[in-house]
BAFI-263028 format. One record per residue (C-alpha): residue number from 1; residue in three letters; chain; z, x, y. Coordinates in steps of 0.001 Angstrom, whole numbers. Each point is the difference from the previous one (the first is absolute). Layout:
BEGIN
> NUM | Ala | A | Z | X | Y
...
// end
This chain:
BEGIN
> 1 | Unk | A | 265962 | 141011 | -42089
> 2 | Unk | A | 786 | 1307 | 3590
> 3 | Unk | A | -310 | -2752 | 2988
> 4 | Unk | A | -2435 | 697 | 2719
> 5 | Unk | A | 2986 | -913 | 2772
> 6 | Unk | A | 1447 | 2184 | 1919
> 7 | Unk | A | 3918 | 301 | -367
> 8 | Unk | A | 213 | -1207 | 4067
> 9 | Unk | A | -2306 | -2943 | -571
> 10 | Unk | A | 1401 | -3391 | 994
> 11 | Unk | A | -2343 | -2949 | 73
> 12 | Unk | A | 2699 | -2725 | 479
> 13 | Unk | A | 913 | -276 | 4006
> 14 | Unk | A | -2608 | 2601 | 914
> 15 | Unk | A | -3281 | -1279 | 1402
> 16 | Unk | A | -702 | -3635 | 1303
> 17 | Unk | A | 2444 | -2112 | 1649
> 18 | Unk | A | -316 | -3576 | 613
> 19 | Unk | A | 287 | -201 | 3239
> 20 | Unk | A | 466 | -3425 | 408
> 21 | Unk | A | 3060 | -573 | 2272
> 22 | Unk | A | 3409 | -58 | -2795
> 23 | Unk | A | 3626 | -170 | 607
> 24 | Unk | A | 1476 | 3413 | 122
> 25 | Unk | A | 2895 | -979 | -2343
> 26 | Unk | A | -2220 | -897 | -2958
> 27 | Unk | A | -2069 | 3167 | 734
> 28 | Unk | A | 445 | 3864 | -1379
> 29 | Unk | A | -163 | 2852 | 2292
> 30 | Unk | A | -2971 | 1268 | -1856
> 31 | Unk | A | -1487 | -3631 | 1282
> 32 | Unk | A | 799 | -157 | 3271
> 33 | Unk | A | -986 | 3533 | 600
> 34 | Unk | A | -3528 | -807 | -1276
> 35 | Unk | A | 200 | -2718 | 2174
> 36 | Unk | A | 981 | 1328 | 2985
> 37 | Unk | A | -2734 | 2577 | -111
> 38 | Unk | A | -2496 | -2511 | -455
> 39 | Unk | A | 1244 | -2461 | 2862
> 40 | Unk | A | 586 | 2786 | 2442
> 41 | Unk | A | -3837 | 816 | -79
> 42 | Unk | A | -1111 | -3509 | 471
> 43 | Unk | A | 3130 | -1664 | 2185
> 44 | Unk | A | 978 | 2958 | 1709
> 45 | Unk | A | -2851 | 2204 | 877
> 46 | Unk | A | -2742 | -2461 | -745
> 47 | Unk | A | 1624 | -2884 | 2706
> 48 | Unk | A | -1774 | -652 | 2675
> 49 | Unk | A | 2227 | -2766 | 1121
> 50 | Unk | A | 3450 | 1815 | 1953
> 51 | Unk | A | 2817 | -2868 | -1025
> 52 | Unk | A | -1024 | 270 | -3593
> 53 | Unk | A | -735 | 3784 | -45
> 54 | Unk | A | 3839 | -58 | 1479
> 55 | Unk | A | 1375 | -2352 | -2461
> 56 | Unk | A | -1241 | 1880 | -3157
> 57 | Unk | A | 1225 | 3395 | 1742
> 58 | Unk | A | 3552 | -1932 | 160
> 59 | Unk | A | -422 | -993 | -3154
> 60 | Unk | A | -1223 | 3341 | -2115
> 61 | Unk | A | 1375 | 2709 | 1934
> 62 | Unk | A | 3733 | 1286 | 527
> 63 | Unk | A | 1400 | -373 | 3710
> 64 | Unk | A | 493 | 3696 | 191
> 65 | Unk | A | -3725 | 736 | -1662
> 66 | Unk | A | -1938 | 2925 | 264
> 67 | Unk | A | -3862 | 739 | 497
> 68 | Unk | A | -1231 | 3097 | -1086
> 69 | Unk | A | -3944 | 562 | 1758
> 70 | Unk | A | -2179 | 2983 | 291
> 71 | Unk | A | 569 | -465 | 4371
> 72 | Unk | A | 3775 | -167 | -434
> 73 | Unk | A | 3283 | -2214 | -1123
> 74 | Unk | A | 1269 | -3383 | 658
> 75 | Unk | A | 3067 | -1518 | -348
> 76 | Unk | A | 1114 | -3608 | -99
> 77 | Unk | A | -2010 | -3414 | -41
> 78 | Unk | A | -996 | 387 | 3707
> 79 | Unk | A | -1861 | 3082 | -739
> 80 | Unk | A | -1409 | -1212 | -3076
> 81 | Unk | A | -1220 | -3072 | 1744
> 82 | Unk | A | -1343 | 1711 | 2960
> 83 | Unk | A | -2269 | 2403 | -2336
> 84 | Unk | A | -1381 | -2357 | -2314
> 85 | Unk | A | -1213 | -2570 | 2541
> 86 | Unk | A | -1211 | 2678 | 2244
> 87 | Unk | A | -1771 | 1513 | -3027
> 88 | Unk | A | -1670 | -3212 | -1431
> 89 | Unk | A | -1111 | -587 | 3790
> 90 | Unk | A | -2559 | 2986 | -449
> 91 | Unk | A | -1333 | -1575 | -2910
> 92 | Unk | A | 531 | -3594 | -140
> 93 | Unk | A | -2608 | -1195 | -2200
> 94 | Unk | A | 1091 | 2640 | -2917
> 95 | Unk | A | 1510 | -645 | -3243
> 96 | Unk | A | 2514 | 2033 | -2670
> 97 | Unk | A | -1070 | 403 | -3210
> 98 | Unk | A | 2122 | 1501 | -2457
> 99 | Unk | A | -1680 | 2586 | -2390
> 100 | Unk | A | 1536 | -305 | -3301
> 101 | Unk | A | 3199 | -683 | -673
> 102 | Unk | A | 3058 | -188 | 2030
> 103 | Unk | A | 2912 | 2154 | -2260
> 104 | Unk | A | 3674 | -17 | 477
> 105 | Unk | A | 2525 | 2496 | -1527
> 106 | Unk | A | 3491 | -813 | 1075
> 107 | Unk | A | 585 | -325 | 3109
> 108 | Unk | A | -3330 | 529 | 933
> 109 | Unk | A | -3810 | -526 | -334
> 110 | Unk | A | -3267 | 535 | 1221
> 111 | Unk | A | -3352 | -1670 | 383
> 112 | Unk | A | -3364 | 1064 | 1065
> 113 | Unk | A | -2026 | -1566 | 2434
> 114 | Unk | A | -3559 | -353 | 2270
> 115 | Unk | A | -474 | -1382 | 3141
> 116 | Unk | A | -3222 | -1205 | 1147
> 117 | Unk | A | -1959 | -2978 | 848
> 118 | Unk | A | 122 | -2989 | -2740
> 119 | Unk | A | -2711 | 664 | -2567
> 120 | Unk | A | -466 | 3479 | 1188
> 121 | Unk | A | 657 | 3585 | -1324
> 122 | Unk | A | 3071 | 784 | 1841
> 123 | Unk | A | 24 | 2441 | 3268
> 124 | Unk | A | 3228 | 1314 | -1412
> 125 | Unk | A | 2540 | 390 | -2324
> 126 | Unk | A | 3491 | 1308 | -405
> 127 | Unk | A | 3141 | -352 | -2227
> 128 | Unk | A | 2909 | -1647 | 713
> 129 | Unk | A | 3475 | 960 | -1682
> 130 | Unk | A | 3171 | -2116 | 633
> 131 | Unk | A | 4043 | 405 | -604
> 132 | Unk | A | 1962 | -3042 | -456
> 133 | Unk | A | 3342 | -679 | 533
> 134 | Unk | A | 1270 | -3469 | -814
> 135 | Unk | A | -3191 | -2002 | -733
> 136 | Unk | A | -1673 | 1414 | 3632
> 137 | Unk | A | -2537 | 2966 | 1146
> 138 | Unk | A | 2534 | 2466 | 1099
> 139 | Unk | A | -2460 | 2472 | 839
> 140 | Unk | A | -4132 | 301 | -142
> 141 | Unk | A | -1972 | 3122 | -296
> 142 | Unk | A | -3258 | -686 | 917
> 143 | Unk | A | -2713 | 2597 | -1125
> 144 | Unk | A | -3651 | -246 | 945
> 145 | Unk | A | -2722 | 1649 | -2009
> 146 | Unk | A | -1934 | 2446 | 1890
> 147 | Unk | A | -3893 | -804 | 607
> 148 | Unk | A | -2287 | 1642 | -2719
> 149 | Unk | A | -2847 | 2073 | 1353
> 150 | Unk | A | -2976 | -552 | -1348
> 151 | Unk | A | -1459 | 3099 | -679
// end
C-alpha cells in the first residue's frame, strides 16, 4: 500500500513552536527559528512600549541586520527600531495574528500573519520570511498581500 505523504513532508520541527521564553543551548535551530518568527510579530512589531520593543530587537536580531520592505531597506538595530515603533504608532491599538503555521527549513522560515484590531477581521496581511545566522534574525523580508477587489 502506497502512503498518502509526500516524499518532502516533515511534521517533526515544522509548524507550532512553543514560544515560551527557553534557553538557546537546550533549543534546535528548527526551534528557535519557529520561535523567533512568532516573538518578532508580537515583541517586535506588536510593542507598543520603546525600551522593550528595543530590548527584544537586541535580543532577536543580528547587530548588522537587515530589513527588507516594499518602501525600501534597513540596516542595523537603529533602523529596525526606528521603523517598527514608528509603524505601530499609526496603529497602536492593532494586533498580529499569525495565519497558520509558522515553518522553518534550515536556516530559514516563514509565517503568515493579519493585522487588525483585536477580535476583528484583519485590515491586512502579509508574509514574513527570515534568515538566521547564529540563533538571530539576520535578515526579514516582509511581504504584504495586496487588497482583494471585490468585484
Amino acid at each position: 500500500m502506497e502512503s498518502d505523504r509526500s516524499p518532502f513532508s516533515i511534521s517533526e520541527g515544522v509548524g507550532q513552536a512553543d514560544t515560551s521564553k527557553k534557553d538557546d543551548a537546550n533549543m534546535t535551530a528548527t526551534e528557535r527559528i519557529l520561535e523567533l518568527l512568532y516573538r518578532n510579530l508580537q515583541e517586535v512589531f506588536g510593542e507598543g512600549d520603546a525600551a522593550r520593543r528595543r530590548a527584544a530587537i537586541e535580543e532577536f536580531y543580528t547587530d548588522d541586520c537587515v530589513l527588507h520592505v516594499p518602501d525600501g531597506v534597513l540596516v542595523g538595530h537603529d533602523a529596525l527600531d526606528k521603523f517598527a515603533g514608528e509603524l505601530r504608532a499609526t496603529h497602536p491599538h492593532f494586533a498580529y495574528t499569525p495565519h497558520g503555521q509558522a515553518q522553518a527549513l534550515h536556516n530559514g522560515g516563514i509565517i503568515a500573519w493579519g493585522s487588525g484590531p483585536k477580535g476583528e477581521p484583519p485590515e491586512y496581511t502579509g508574509l514574513d520570511v527570515v534568515v538566521v545566522r547564529e540563533s538571530k534574525i539576520a535578515e526579514l523580508y516582509v511581504f504584504l498581500n495586496p487588497k482583494l477587489s471585490a468585484a
